[in-house]
C-alpha positions as CSV (number, residue, x, y, z in Angstrom):
1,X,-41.7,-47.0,52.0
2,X,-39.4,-45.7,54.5
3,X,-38.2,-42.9,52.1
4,X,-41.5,-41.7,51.9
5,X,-42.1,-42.0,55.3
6,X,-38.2,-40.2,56.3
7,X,-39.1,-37.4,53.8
8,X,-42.4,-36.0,55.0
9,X,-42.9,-38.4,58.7
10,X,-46.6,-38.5,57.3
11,X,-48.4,-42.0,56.9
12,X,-50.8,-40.1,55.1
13,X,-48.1,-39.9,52.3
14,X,-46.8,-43.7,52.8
15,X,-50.2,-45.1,52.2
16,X,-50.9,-42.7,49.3
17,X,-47.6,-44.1,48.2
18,X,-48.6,-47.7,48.0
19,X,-52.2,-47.0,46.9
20,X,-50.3,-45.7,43.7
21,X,-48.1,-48.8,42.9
22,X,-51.2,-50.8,43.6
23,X,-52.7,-48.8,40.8
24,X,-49.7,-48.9,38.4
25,X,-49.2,-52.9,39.1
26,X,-52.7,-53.2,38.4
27,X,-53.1,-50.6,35.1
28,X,-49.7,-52.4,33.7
29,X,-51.5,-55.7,33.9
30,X,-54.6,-55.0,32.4
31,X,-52.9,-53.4,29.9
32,X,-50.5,-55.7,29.2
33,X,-53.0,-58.5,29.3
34,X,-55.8,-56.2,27.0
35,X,-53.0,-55.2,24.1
36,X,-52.0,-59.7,23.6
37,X,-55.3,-60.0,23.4
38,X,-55.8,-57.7,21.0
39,X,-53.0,-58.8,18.7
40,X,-54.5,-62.6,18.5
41,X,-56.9,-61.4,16.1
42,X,-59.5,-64.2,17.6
43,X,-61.9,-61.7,19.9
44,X,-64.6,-59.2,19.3
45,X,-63.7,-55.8,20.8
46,X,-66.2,-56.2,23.4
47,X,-63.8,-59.4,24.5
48,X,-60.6,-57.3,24.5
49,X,-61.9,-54.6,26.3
50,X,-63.6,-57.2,28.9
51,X,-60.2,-58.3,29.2
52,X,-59.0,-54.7,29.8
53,X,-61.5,-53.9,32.8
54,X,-61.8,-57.3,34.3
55,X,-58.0,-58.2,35.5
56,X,-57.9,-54.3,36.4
57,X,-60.6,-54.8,38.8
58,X,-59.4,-58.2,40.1
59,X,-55.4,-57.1,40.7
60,X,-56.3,-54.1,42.5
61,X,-58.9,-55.3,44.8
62,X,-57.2,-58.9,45.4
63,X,-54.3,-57.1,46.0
């Protein structure tokens, strides 16, 4: 984050900085976890979307 950090000297902006990748990491996941499940074929939808929500909530607070 020192880019950030060089280009405006605000922490403000550094932690809103890694905030955000913690968010992508976390969306990428979920989604990336959600759309395999959803190809098996073997779940109902309210499975796959419990599987959308639920490592979501876990990668970005564990994080």
């Amino acid at each position: 984050m020192i880019g950030l950090y060089s280009g405006t000297y605000s922490k403000l902006v550094v932690l809103s900085g890694i905030l955000t990748i913690a968010i992508a990491d976390a969306v990428s996941d979920a989604l990336g976890i959600h759309s395999s499940e959803e190809s098996e074929n073997k779940h109902t939808s309210r499975e796959v979307w419990d599987q959308l929500f639920l490592p979501f909530c876990l990668s970005l607070f564990l994080r």
